[in-house]
C-alpha positions in Angstrom: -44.3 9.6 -8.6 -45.5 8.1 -5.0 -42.9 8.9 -1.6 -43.7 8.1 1.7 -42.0 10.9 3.1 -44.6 12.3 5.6 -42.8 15.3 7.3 -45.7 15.3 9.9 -46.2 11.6 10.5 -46.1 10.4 13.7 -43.4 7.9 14.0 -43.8 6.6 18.4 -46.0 6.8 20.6 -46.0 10.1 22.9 -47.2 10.5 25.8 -47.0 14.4 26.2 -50.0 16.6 26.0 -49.0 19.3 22.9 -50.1 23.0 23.5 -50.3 25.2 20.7 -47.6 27.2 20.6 -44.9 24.7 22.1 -43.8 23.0 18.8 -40.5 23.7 17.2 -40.0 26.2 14.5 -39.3 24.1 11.6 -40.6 26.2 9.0 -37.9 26.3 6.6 -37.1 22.6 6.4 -40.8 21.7 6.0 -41.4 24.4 3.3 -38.7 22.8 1.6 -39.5 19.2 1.9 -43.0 20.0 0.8 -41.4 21.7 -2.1 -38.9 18.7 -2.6 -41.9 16.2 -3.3 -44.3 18.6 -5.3 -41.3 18.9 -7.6 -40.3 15.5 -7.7 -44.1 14.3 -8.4 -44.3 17.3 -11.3 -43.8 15.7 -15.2 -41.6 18.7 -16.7 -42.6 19.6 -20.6 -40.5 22.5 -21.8 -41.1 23.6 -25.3 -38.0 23.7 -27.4 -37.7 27.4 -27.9 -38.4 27.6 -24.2 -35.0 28.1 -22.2 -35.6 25.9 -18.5 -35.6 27.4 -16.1 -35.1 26.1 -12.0 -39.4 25.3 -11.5 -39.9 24.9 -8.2 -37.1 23.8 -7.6 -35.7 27.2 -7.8 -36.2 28.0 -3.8 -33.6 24.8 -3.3 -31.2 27.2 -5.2 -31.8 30.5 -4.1 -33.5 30.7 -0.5 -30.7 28.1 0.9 -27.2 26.4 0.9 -26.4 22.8 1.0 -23.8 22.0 3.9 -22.1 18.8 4.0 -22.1 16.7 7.7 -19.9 13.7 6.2 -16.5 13.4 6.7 -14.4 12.3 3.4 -13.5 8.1 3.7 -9.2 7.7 3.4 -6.7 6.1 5.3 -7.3 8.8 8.0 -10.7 7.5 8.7 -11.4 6.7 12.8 -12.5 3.3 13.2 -13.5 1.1 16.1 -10.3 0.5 17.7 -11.4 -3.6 16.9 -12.7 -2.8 13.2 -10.7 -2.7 9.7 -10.1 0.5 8.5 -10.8 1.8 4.9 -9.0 0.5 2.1 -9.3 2.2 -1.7 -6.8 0.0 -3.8 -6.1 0.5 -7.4 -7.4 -1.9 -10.5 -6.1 0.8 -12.9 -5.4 4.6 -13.6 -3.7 5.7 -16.6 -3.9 6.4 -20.2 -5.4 2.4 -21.9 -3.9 1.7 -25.1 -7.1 3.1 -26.7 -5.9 6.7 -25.7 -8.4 7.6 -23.5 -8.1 8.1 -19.6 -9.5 5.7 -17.5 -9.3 4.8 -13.5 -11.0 2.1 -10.9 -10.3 1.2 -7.3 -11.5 -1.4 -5.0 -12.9 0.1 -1.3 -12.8 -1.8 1.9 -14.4 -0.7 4.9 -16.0 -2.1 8.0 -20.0 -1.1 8.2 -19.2 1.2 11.6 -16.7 3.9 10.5 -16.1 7.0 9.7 -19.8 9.0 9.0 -21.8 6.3 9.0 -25.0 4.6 9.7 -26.3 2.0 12.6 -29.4 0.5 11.9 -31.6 -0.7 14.5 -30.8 -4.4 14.0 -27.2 -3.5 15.3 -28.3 -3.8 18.4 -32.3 -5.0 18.2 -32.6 -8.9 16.2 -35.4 -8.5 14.1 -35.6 -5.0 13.9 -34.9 -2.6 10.8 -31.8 -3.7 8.6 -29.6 -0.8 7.0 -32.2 -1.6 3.5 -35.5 -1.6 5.0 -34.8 2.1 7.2 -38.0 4.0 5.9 -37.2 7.4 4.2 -39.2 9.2 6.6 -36.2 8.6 9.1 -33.5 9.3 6.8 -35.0 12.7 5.8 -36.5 15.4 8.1 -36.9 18.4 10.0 -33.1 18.6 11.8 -32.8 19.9 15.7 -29.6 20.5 16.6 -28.5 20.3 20.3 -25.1 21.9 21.2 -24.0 20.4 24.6 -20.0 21.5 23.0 -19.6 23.8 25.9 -20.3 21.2 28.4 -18.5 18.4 27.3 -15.2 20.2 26.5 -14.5 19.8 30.2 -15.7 16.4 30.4 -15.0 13.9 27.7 -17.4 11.4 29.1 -20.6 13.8 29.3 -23.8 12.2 28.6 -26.4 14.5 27.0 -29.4 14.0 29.2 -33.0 15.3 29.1 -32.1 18.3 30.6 -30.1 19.3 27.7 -33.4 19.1 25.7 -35.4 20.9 28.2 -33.1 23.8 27.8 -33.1 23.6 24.2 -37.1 23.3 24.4 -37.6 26.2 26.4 -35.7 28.6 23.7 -36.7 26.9 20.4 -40.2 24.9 21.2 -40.8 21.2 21.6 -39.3 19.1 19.5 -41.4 18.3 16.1 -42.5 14.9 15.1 -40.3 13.5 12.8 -37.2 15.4 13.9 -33.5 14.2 13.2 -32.0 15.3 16.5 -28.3 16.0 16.2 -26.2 16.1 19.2 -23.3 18.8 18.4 -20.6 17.8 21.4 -18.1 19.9 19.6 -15.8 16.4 18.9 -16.1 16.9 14.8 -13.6 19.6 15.3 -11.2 17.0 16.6 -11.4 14.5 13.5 -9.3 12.8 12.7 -6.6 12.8 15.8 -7.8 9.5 17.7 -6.1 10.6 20.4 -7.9 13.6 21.0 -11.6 12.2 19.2 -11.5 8.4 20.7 -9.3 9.0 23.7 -6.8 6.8 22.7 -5.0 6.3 19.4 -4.2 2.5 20.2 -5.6 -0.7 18.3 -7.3 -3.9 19.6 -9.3 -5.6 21.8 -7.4 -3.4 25.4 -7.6 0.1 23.2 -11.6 -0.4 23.9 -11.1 0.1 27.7 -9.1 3.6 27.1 -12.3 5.1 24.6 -13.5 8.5 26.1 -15.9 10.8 24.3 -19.3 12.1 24.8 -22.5 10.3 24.0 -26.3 10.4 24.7 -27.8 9.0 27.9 -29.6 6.0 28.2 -32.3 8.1 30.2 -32.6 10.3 27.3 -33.3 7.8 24.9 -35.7 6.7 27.1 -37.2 9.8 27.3 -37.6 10.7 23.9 -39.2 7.4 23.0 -41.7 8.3 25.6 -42.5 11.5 25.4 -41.5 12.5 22.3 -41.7 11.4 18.3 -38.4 11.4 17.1 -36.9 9.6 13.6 -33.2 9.0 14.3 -30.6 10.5 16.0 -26.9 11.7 15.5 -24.2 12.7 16.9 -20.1 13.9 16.4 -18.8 11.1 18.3 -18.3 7.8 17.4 -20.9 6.6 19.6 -24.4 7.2 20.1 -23.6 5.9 23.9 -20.5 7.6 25.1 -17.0 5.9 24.9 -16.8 3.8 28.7 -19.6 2.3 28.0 -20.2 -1.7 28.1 -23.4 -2.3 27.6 -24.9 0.4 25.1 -27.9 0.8 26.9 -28.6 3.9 24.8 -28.1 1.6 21.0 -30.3 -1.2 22.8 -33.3 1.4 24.0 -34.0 3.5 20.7 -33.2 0.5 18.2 -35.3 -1.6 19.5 -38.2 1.2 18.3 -36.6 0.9 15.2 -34.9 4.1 15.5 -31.8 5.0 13.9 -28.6 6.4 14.6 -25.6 8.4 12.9 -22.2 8.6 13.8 -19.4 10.8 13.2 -21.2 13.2 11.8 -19.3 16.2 10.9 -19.9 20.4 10.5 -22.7 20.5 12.8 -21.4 24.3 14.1 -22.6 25.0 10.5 -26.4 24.2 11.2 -28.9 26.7 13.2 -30.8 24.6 16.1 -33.9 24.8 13.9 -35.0 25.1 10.3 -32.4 23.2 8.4 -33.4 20.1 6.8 -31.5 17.0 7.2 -31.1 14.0 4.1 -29.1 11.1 5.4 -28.5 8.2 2.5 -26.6 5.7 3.6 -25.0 2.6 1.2 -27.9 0.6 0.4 -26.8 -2.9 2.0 -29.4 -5.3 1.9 -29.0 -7.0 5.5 -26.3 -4.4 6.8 -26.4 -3.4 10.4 -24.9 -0.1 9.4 -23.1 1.7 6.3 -21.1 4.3 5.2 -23.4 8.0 5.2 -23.5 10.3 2.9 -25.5 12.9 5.2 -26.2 16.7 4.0 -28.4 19.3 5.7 -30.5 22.3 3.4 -30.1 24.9 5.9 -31.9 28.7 4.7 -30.2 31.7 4.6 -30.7 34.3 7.3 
């Protein structure tokens, strides 16, 4: 079985000079991917009076926990103050006149809400559609940033590169092929609009009245330049924060065909290093986004 998940791939140009020493501890979530593929590429044969056992996939079970970054999809689901929300109508639930139980629903959703994905042709024509995202930014080495202190006095903070500098000087320079997750501290306020999106109104005029945190434009910048990144995230319903009007920061990393998730929930659950982050979103062949199933492997202490 052939991936082309390549944990160490270099996936933009840098232009930073890396000294040994000055890369990110990532240890754990490597490890693990490693182990994810060996396992995946191994053909199992167990004799019959063999019992199976976990293989190697038996560090997945023991050496870790699986922590869940998606918020559930129901009528509570934040949306776009100008997008549908979600819909989950019945076709059937019930006992058939077979006697057996069956149930079906219809779902309706916009691409952009709740935890979901943008991909890069949201903003960037031509650029990667929500089918043709490579795996190799979907799954990676996570870096978690927490700016939640800052921005819980400031609903329109901007993470900027300063943030990363901070986080860089404690934990190491970001590794190539990171999923960098901005933790602003909103997923605790899902799914009250008026306290996550500033404003619990609808329409066209409720866009005006959006306030929550979001990534600077410089930043994006910045980590196209001199770093390798594969996508980014964040708790917010924007990768560019809520008064913005011309999402400079969507414009800047899509057009490198770079990723983004939104609402992303639980990040307080994730260490800044080490965890490893799977992000699937609903494979729509010419979507601009999806709904995101996104998890992270994180190892125990």
């Amino acid at each position: 079985m052939n991936f082309l998940i390549r944990p160490s791939h270099k996936l933009a140009h840098t232009g930073r000079a890396a000294q040994p020493g000055q890369r990110a501890t990532v240890v754990g979530a490597a490890a693990m991917l490693s182990l994810f593929l060996a396992a995946c590429g191994q053909r199992a044969s167990v004799p019959v009076e063999q019992e199976p056992d976990a293989g190697p996939f038996e560090s997945l079970l023991t050496t870790g926990v699986w922590s869940d970054l998606s918020h559930d999809f129901s009528a509570d689901t934040l949306y776009w103050p100008t997008a549908d929300g979600f819909s989950h109508t019945e076709d059937f639930a019930g006992m058939t006149d077979k006697g057996y139980y069956y149930s079906s629903y219809r779902i309706g959703s916009s691409e952009h809400g709740g935890t979901h994905l943008d991909a890069p042709v949201h903003f960037a024509e031509d650029r990667h559609s929500t089918d043709a995202i490579p795996l190799n930014r979907l799954i990676g080495p996570g870096a978690v940033i927490n700016v939640s202190a800052r921005a819980a006095t400031n609903a329109d903070y901007q993470v900027g590169i300063e943030d990363i500098r901070q986080w860089e000087r404690k934990h190491g320079v970001l590794p190539d092929g990171a999923i960098v997750l901005f933790n602003t501290g909103w997923h605790r306020r899902w799914p009250d609009a008026q306290r996550y999106l500033g404003t619990a109104e609808r329409g066209e005029q409720a866009v005006a009245k959006l306030h929550f945190p979001g990534i600077d434009p410089q930043l994006a910048q910045w980590l196209i330049d001199q770093r390798s990144i594969a996508a980014v995230g964040i708790d917010t319903a924007s990768i560019d924060y809520g008064q913005s009007t011309q999402f400079m920061t969507h414009r800047i990393l899509f057009e490198q065909n770079i990723p983004g998730f939104e609402n992303v929930a639980n990040l307080d659950a994730l260490p800044a290093t080490g965890a490893l982050i799977v992000a699937l979103p609903m494979k729509i062949r010419g979507g601009s986004g999806g709904p995101l199933r996104i998890v992270a492997w994180v190892p125990k202490p």
